[in-house]
N, C-alpha and C positions, 0 to 999 in steps of 0.2 A: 504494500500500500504506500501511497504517495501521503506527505504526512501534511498535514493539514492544521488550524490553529484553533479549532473547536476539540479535536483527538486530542493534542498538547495538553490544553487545560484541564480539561477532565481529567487525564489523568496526572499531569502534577497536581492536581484535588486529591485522589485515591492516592497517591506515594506520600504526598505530602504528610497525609493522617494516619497511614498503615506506617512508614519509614521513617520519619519526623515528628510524630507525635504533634502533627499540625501545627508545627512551630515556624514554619516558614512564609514567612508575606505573603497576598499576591504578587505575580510580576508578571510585567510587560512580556508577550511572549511574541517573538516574532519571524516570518517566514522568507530565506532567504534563497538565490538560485548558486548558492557555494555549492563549491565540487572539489575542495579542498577539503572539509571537512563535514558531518553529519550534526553537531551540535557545539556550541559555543555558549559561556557566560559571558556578557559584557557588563563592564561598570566604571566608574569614575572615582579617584580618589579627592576625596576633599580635606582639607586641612578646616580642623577646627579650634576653638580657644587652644591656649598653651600648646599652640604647635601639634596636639594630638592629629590624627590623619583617622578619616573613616569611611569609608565605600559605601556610597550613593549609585543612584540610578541604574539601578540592576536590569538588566534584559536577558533575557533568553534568548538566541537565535538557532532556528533547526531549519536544515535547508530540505528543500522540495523537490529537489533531484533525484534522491534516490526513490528505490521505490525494496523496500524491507517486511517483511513478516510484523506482526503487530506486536510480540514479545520483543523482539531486536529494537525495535523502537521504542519500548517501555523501557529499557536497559542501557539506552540514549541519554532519552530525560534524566532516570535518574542520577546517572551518571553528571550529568550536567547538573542537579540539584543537588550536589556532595559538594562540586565547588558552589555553589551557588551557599550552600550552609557554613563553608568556610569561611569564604568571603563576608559573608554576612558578619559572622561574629568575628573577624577578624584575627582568626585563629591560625597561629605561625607553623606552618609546613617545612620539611628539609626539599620541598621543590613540588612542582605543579602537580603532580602524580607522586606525592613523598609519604612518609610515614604514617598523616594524620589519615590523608584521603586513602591509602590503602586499608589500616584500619578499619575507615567506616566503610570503606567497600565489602573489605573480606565479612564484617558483621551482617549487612541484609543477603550478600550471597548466600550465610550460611544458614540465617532465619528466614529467608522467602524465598531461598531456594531458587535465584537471579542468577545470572549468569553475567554481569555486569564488570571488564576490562580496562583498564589503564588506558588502553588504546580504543580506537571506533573500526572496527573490522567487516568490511560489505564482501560479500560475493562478488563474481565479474559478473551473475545476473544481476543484480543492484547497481553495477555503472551504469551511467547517462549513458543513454544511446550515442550522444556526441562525443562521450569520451572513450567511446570503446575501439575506435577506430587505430588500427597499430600506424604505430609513426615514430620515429627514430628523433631522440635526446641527446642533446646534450648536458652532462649533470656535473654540475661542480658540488664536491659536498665540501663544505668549513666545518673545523674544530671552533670550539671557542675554551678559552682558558678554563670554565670551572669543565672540560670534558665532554659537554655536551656539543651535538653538532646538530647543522641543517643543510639544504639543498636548495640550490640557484638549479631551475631549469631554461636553458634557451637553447637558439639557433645556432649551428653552427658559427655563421654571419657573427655573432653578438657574441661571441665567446670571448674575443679579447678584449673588448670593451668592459664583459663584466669582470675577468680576471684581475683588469688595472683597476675598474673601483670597486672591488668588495677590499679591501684593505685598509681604502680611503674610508669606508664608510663602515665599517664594522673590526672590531678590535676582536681579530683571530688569529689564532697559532701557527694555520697549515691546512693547504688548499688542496683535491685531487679532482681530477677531471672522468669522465669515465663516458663512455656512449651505449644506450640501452632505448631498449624498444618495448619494454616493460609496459603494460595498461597504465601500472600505479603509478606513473607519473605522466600519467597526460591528464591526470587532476590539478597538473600546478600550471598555471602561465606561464608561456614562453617569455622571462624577464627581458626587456630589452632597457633595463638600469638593473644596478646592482641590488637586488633582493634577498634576503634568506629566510627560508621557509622553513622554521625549527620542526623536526621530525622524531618520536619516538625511537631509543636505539633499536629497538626490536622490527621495527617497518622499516626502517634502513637497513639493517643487515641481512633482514629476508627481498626485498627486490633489489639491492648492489652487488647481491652476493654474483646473480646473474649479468653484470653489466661488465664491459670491455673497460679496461683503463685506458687510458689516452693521456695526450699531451696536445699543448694548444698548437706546437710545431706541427702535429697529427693533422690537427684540425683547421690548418692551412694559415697558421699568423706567422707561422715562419721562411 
């Protein structure tokens, strides 16, 4: 099913009161055409007296792309409503997916019996029609200093353009180049500036595993 904003609600209603003990606001939930990702929290930091900081303006966003099983998309939301209860309270993580949010994840898995991942995981029957179509990448991945890494996808064409500015524009360790035709990355825009698009280690090392290294001499800057 294609996901909708009346399906959402209801059921962050039902998780809310079953997995939260109805302790979480309304919010703003909203339908987006991303093909990068299946669900996102957004919100804003505000600064209030004495310098305190506190997270306002909460949305939901779940994109309309895919098209998923009605459970896979309960396991979405609630996933997105784990940051959504973090954020809220303002409660200090060792990182996006760290020790707090595992916790409350491995807790409803075990009591409701969820199947609910770190990661957002579709089938190739749940890609976009548009994006299933094979076509050949190029993928710079960047380390960054605390270990963590992302991916710049583009054109052969725009390779060394981004090469010279992801440097300029992002404080990284160490750059590899690699050419793949992989589905899972004709979810990202072909950047034509320097982008990076932070990625779970575990979905980088299951589709790079299969990808060609290269060099930009390869790839014709030289």
């Amino acid at each position: 099913m294609k996901m909708t904003i009346t399906y959402a609600a209801q059921r962050f209603a039902h998780f809310n009161a079953l997995c939260f003990s109805g302790a979480l606001p309304d919010v703003p939930i909203a339908l987006t055409r991303a093909t990068t990702f299946l669900g996102k929290v957004r919100y804003r930091r505000e600064r209030r007296i004495f310098g305190h900081l506190r997270n306002v303006d909460f949305q939901i966003r779940l994109s309309s792309e895919f098209d998923l099983p009605e459970n896979e998309w309960d396991d979405v939301i609630i996933h997105e409503m784990i940051h959504y209860h973090i954020a809220l309270n303002n409660l200090r993580d060792t990182s996006t997916h760290g020790v707090v949010f595992r916790g409350i994840m491995d807790e409803i898995n075990r009591k409701y019996d969820r199947h609910i991942t770190v990661s957002h995981k579709t089938s190739p029957e749940a890609t976009p029609p548009r994006m299933a179509r094979e076509r050949w990448h190029c993928i710079c991945v960047s380390k960054f200093p605390d270990g963590t890494e992302g991916i710049t996808v583009c054109s052969e064409a725009m390779a060394p353009r981004i090469e010279r500015g992801l440097p300029q524009n992002y404080h990284i360790v160490s750059r590899k180049w690699y050419v793949s035709n992989d589905l899972y990355f004709n979810r990202f825009p072909h950047s034509r500036l320097p982008r990076i698009y932070r990625v779970t280690a575990s979905d980088l090392q299951a589709h790079i595993a299969t990808a060609v290294p290269t060099s930009l001499t390869l790839l014709g800057s030289g």
